[in-house]
ZAMARGU-4260 file (C-alpha; in steps of 0.2 Angstrom, whole numbers, plus 5000, padded with zeros to 4 digits):
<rodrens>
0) 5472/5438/5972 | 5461/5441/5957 | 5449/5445/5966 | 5457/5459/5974 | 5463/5465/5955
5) 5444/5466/5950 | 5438/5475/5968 | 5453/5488/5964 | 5446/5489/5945 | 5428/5495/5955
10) 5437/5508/5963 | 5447/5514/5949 | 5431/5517/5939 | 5424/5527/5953 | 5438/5538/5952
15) 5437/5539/5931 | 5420/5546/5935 | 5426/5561/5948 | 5437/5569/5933 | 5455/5572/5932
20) 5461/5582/5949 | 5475/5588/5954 | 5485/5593/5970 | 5502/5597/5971 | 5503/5593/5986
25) 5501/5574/5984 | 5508/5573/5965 | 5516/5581/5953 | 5505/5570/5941 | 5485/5571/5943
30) 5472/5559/5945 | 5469/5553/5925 | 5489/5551/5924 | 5490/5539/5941 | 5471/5527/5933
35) 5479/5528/5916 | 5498/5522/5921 | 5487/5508/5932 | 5476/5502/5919 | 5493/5503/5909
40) 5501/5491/5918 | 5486/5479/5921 | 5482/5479/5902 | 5503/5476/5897 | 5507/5463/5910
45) 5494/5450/5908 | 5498/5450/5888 | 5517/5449/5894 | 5512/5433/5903 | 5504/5426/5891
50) 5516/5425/5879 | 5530/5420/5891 | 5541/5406/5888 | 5542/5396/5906 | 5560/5391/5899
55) 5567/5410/5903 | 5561/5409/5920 | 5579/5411/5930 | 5573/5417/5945 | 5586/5427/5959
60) 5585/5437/5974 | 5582/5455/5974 | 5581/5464/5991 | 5571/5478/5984 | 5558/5464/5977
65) 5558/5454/5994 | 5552/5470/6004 | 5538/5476/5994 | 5531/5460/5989 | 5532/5455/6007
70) 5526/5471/6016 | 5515/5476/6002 | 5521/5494/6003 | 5527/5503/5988 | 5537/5522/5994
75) 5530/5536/5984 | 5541/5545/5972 | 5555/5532/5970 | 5552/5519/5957 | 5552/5523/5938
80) 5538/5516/5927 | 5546/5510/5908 | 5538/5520/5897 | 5525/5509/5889 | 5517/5512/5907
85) 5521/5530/5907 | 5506/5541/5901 | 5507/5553/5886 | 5493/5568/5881 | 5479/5574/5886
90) 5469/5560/5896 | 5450/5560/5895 | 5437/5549/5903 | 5431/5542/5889 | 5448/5535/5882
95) 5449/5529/5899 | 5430/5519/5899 | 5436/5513/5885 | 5454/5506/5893 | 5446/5502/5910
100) 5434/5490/5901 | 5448/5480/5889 | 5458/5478/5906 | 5442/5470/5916 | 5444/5456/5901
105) 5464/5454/5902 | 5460/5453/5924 | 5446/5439/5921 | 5461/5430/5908 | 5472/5430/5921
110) 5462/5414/5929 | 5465/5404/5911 | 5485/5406/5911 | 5494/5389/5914 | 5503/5391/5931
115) 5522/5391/5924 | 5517/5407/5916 | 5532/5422/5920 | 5536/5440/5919 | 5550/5451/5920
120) 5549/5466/5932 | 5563/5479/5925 | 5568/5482/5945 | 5564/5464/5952 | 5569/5451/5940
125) 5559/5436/5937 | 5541/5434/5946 | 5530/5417/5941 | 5513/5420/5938 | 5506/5421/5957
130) 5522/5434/5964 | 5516/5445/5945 | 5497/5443/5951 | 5502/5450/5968 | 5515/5462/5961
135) 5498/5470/5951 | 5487/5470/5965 | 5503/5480/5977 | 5506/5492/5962 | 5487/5496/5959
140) 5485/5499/5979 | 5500/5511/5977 | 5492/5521/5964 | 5474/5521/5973 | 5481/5528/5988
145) 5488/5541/5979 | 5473/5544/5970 | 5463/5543/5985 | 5473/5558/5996 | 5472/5569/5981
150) 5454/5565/5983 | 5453/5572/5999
</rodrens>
């Protein structure tokens, strides 16, 4: 799964160097905004894991969790990022270079964390260490779809 994380990051980048575009029609929010709430999220959750206490961990069922982490699909427009992940400012490419390359390290640390390692989604509850790596890798996919029909 990290391996997906890290061929995602490749694309990402790609995108960083096609500029900030915008199309209404897709998203309110343009390209720049979707790559920087992504790398957001990759660069918060694997600092969140690291510093978890296994002993929190009370895991419970979430209907919502158990169909997008099952069918991978995200719908557009209907979660709320936290906003820590929410982007602020003017976005520009080299601020996101920058970003882009502190994530590629927290990705590779990923493969370091002990195995009882947790996280806690604000919608879905509890995830252990491989349900939060496969929660990134659906969340990033979102985002790149997104990115890649304003792309079009």
């Amino acid at each position: 799964m990290i391996e997906r994380l890290k061929n995602q990051l490749n694309e990402i980048e790609s995108f960083i160097h096609k500029g900030d575009i915008h199309k209404e029609k897709i998203s309110q929010k343009g390209t720049y905004w979707h790559i920087d709430h992504s790398l957001k999220v990759l660069e918060g959750i694997p600092e969140v894991l690291k510093n978890s206490n296994p002993q929190d961990y009370k895991p419970k069922f979430s209907f919502i969790k158990f169909m997008i982490m099952n069918t991978g699909y995200m719908p557009r427009g209907k979660g709320r990022a936290p906003k820590q992940v929410i982007p602020e400012g003017e976005l520009s490419k080299k601020e996101l270079l920058l970003k882009f390359e502190k994530v590629k390290t927290n990705i590779e640390s990923l493969k370091t964390l002990e195995k009882d390692k947790t996280f806690k989604h604000p919608l879905f509850g509890w995830l252990n260490l491989n349900d939060t790596v496969k929660f990134m890798g659906i969340h990033t996919h979102h985002h790149i779809k997104i990115i890649r029909d304003i792309l079009k």
